[in-house]
C-alpha positions as CSV (number, residue, x, y, z in Angstrom):
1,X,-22.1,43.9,27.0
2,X,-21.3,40.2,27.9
3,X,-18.6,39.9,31.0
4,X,-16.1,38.7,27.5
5,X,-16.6,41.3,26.0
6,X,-16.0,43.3,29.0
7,X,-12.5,41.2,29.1
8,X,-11.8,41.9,25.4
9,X,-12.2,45.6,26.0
10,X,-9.8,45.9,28.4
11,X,-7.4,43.8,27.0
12,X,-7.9,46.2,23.8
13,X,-7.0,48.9,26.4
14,X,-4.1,47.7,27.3
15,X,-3.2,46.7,24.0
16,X,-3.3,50.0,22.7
17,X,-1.0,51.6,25.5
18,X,1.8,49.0,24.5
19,X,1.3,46.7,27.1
20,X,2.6,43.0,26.6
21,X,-0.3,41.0,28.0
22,X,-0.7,38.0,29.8
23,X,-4.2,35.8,29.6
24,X,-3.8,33.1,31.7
25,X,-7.0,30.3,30.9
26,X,-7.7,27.4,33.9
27,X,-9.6,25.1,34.5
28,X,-9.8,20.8,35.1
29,X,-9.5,18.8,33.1
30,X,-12.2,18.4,29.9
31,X,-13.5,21.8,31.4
32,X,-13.9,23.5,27.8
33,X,-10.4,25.6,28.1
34,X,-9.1,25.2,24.5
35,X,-13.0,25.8,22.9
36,X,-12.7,28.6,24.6
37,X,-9.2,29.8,23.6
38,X,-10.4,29.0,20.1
39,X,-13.3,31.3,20.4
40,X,-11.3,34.2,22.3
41,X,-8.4,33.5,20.0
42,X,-11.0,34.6,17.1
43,X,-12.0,37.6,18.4
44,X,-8.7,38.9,18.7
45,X,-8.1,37.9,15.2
46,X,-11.5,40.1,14.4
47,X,-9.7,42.9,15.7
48,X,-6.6,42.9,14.4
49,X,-4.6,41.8,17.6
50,X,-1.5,39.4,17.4
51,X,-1.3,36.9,19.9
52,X,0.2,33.5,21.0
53,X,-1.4,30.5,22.2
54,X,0.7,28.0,25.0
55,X,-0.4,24.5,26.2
56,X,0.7,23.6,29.6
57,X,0.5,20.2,28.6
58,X,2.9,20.5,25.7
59,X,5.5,21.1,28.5
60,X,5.1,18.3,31.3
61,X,8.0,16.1,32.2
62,X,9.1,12.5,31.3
63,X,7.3,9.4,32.9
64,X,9.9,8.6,35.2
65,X,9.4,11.9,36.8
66,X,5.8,12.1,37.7
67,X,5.3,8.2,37.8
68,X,6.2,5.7,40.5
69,X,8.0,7.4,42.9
70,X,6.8,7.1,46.0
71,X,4.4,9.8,46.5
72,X,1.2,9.8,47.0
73,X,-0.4,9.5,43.0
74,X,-2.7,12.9,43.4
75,X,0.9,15.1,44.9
76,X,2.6,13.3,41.7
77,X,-0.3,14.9,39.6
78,X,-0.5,18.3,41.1
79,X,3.5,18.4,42.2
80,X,5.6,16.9,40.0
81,X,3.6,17.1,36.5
82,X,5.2,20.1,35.7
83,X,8.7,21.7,36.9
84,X,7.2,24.2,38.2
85,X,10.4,26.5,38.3
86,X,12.0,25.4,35.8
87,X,8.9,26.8,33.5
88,X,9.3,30.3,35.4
89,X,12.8,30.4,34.3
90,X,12.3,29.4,30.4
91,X,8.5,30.5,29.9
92,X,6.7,32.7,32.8
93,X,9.6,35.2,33.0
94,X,10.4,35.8,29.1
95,X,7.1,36.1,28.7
96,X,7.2,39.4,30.4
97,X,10.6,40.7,29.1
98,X,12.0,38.5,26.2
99,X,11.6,38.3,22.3
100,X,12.1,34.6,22.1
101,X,11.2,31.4,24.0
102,X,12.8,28.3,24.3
103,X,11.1,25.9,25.3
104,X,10.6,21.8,26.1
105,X,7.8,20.2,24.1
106,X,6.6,17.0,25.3
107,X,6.3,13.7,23.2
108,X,4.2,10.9,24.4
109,X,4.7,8.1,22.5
110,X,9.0,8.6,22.8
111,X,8.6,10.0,26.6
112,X,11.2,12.4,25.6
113,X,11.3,16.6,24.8
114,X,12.1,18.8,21.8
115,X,13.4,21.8,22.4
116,X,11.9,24.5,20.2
117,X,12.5,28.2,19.9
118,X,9.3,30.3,19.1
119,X,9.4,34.2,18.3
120,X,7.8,36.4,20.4
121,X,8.2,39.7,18.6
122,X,4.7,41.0,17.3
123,X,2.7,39.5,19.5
124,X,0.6,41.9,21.9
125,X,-1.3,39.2,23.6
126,X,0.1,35.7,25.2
127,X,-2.9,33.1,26.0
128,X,-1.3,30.5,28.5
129,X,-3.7,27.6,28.8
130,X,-3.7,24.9,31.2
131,X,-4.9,23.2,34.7
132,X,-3.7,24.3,38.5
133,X,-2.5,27.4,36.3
134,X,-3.2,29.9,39.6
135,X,-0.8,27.8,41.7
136,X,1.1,30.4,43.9
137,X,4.4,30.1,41.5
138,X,2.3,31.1,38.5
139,X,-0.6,33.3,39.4
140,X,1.5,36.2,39.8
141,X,2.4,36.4,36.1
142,X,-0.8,37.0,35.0
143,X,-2.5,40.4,33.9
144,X,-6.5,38.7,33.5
145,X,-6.9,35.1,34.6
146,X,-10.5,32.8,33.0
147,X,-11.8,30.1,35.0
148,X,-14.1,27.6,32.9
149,X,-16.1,25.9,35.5
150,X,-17.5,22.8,34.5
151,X,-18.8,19.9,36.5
152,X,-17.0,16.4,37.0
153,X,-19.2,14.3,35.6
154,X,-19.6,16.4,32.4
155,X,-15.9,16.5,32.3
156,X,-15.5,13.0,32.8
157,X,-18.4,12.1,30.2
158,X,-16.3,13.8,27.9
159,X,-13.3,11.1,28.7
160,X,-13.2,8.7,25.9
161,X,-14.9,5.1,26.6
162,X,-11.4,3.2,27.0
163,X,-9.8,6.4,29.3
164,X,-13.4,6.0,31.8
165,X,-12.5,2.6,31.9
166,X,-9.4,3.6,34.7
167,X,-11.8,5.0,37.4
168,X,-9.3,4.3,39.9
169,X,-6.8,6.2,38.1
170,X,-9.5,9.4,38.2
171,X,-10.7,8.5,42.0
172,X,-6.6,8.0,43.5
173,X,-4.6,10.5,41.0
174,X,-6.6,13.4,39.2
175,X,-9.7,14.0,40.9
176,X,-7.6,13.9,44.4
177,X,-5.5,16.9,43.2
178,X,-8.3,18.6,41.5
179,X,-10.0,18.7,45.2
180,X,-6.5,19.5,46.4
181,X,-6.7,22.7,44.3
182,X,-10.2,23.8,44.6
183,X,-10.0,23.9,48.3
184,X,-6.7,25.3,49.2
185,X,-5.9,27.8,46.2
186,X,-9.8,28.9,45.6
187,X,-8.8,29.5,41.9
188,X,-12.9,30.5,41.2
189,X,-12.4,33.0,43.7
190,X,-9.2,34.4,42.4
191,X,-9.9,34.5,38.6
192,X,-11.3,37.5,37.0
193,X,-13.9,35.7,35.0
194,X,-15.6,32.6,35.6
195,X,-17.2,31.1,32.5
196,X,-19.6,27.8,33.4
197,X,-19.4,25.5,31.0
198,X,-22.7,26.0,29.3
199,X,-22.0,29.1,28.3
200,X,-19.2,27.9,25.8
201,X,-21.6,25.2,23.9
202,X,-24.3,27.7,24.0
């Protein structure tokens, strides 16, 4: 038995003593966290599990928030991204005792948020996806956490031609909170199952 298997069984376990599960997924950026949601995802489905997939990324803040203002651009990255608390208040903690979500969805191109309420009732098992996801204000929300662990310069190949062209953005903003994280919250150590990258497109 493979080490996801070994995860799917015990979330099956848990699943069948009524237990509201948590599956937190990290990992940097480009690491191969939504291929493997999607495969994960699919098992569940195999065996007859209902669950609910969340993107991090669907719920960051407006430009003016985590752009141009004043920090250094890696602490605006790792920092300010996300409100952190406000996302324990509307997500983290109705994830654990609520039938319903309402939550701030993120829209690009008009830097502005949707509010949208999503149903919680039926589902056994909530996959939360996303990078820095073992910060201290998250990590504790978590029953199983997966870390894919995936090189930077795979990651970065997988950047599209015009995003590589930015290095400076990678080298002062991203990669400088990645390092940030790595070192100081350890997140391989912490998670229950490391997956390297190779594994998924194998």
């Amino acid at each position: 038995m493979d080490v996801v298997e070994i995860l799917m069984t015990k979330i099956s376990s848990a699943v069948r003593l009524n237990k509201r599960i948590i599956l937190g997924i990290d990992g940097l950026s480009r690491s191969g966290k939504t291929t493997f949601v999607k495969k994960f995802a699919s098992m569940l489905s195999e065996k007859e599990i209902n669950y609910l997939v969340l993107h991090l990324d669907d719920h960051i803040v407006g430009k003016s928030e985590r752009y141009n203002t004043g920090q250094e651009e890696w602490r605006e990255y790792f920092y300010l991204q996300w409100d952190v608390e406000s996302l324990n208040n509307s997500l983290f903690d109705n994830l654990t005792q609520s039938n319903e979500l309402v939550l701030p969805f993120y829209d690009n191109e008009r830097d502005r948020h949707d509010f949208k309420e999503i149903k919680l009732t039926g589902n056994q098992v909530f996959i939360v996806e996303g990078i820095f996801l073992q910060r201290e204000e998250w990590g504790p929300y978590f029953d199983f956490t997966v870390f894919i662990d995936c090189p930077r310069d795979i990651r970065f190949a997988r950047e599209s031609y015009q995003t590589q062209q930015n290095i400076e953005k990678f080298r002062n903003r991203y990669w400088k909170a990645e390092d940030y994280y790595m070192e100081n919250l350890r997140p391989v150590e912490k998670a229950d199952l490391v997956i390297p990258y190779y594994e998924l497109i194998n």
